[in-house]
N, C-alpha and C positions, 0 to 999 in steps of 0.2 A: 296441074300446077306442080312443078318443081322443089322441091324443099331443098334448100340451101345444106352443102353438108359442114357435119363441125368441123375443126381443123385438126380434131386428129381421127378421122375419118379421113377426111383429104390425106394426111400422111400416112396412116396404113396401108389406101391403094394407090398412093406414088412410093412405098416402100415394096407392096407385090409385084408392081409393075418393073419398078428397081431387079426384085429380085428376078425373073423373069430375063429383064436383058443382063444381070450378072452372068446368068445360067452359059448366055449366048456367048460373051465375052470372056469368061471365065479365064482361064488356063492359058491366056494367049499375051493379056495387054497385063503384063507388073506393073506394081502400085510406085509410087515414087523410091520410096523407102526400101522397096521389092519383096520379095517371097521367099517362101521356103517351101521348095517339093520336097514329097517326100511319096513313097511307094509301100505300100500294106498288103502285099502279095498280088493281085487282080485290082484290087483298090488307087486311086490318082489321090492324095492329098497334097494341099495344101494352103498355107496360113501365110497371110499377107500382113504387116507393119503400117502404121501409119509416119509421121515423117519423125515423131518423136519416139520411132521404135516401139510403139505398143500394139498389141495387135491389133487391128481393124477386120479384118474378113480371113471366114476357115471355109473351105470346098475340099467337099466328099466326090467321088463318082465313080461307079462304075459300072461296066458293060454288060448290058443284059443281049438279047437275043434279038436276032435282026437290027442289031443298029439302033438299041434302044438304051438308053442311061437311065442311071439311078443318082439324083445328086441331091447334097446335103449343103446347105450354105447357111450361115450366120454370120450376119456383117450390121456393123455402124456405118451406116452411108448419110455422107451431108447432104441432103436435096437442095439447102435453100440454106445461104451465109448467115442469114440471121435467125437462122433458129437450130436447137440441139441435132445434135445426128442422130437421125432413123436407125432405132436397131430393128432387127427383123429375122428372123429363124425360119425356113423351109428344108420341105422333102418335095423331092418331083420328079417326074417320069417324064423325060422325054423321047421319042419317038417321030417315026417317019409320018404315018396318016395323020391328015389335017383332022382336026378335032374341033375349032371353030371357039369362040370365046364365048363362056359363061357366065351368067351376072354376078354380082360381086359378093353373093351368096356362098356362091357356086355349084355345080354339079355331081350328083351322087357318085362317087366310084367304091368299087367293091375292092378289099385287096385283101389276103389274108397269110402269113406265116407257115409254112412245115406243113402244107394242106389240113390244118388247121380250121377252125371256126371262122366264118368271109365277117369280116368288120366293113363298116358302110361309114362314110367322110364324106363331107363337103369339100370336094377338093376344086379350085379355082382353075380357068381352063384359061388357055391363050395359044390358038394356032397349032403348034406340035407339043404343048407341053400342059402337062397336069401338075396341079403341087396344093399340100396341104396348107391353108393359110394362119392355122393358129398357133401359136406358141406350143402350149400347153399340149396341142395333138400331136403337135412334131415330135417333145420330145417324149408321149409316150412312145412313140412309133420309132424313134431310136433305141429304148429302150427293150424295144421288140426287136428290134434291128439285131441288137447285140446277142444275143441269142440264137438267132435263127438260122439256118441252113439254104432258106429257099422263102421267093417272095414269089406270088401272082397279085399279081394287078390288073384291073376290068378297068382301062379307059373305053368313057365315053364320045363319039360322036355326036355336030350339033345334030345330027338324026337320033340320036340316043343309039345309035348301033355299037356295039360292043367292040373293043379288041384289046385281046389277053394275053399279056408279059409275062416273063417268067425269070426273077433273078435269083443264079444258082451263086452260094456265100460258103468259103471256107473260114468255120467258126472261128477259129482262132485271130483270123485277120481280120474278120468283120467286127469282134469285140476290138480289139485294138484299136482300129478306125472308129469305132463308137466311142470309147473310152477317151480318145485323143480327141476327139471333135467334142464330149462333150465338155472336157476340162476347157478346153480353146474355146468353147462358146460362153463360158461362164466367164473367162476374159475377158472376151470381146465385147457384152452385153453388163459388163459387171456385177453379176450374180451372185447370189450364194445359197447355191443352190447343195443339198446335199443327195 
């Protein structure tokens, strides 16, 4: 038997799934109001407006090894005219091998900092792309972000078979893209956050 889910359950995972095809469309389709790029050494940012100039959506990324990204998004997205806009905060690793989708749990991934201590997430799988689903992980994990020199990442396969990223950060530009995303997400989610 099925259990009916609440409706902000239903909006969470049409907010992951949102973010998701953000990730794919990102950089390419400007918002009405349009964007603002801007570049943090290796890093792509940029911060999208809604029509009344406020901001709506910040995108982080950059390029790790073999064709793999590292992106950072926090966006208010409408799903549905008659109800509030979805905010929503991810981290995620995309890459080339198919990874297969994860229940709405998600699947264990390994990733850890400066080879460092491996920290274990439930991170949400979809096709080529992994990403943290909670608030509160994302931004410790920016927080870690901003510091650190070098990321590995253990995505998982629907086999559970492993494969290992590896994103190399020059610290000064990775704090600045931290620091800028995080102010812009406290924007965009209207936070007050210290």
């Amino acid at each position: 038997m099925l259990k009916k889910l609440s409706s902000y359950t239903r909006s969470r995972i049409t907010a992951l799934t949102a973010g998701f095809a953000s990730i794919a469309l990102l950089l390419v389709v400007p918002s009405k109001a349009g964007a603002l790029a801007n570049r943090f050494g290796s890093w792509d940012y940029v911060l999208r407006h809604d029509a009344e100039g406020q901001p709506q959506a910040a995108f982080a990324r950059l390029y790790g090894q073999n064709g793999s990204l590292l992106w950072l998004t926090c966006q208010r997205q409408v799903l549905d005219s008659e109800l509030p806009p979805t905010p929503f905060i991810t981290a995620a690793v995309l890459q080339k091998q198919y990874l297969g989708r994860s229940d709405p749990r998600g699947r264990s991934t390994v990733y850890w900092f400066d080879g460092g201590s491996p920290e274990v997430g439930h991170w949400v799988y979809r096709d080529r792309h992994g990403q943290i689903p909670d608030p509160e992980q994302v931004h410790a994990f920016i927080q870690r972000l901003a510091q650190a020199r070098t990321l590995t990442v253990e995505l998982s396969n629907y086999r559970y078979e492993t494969r290992t990223l590896d994103f190399h950060f020059d610290a000064g530009d990775t704090k600045d893209v931290a620091d800028r995303f995080t102010k812009d997400c406290r924007d965009i989610l209207r936070e007050n956050r210290t």
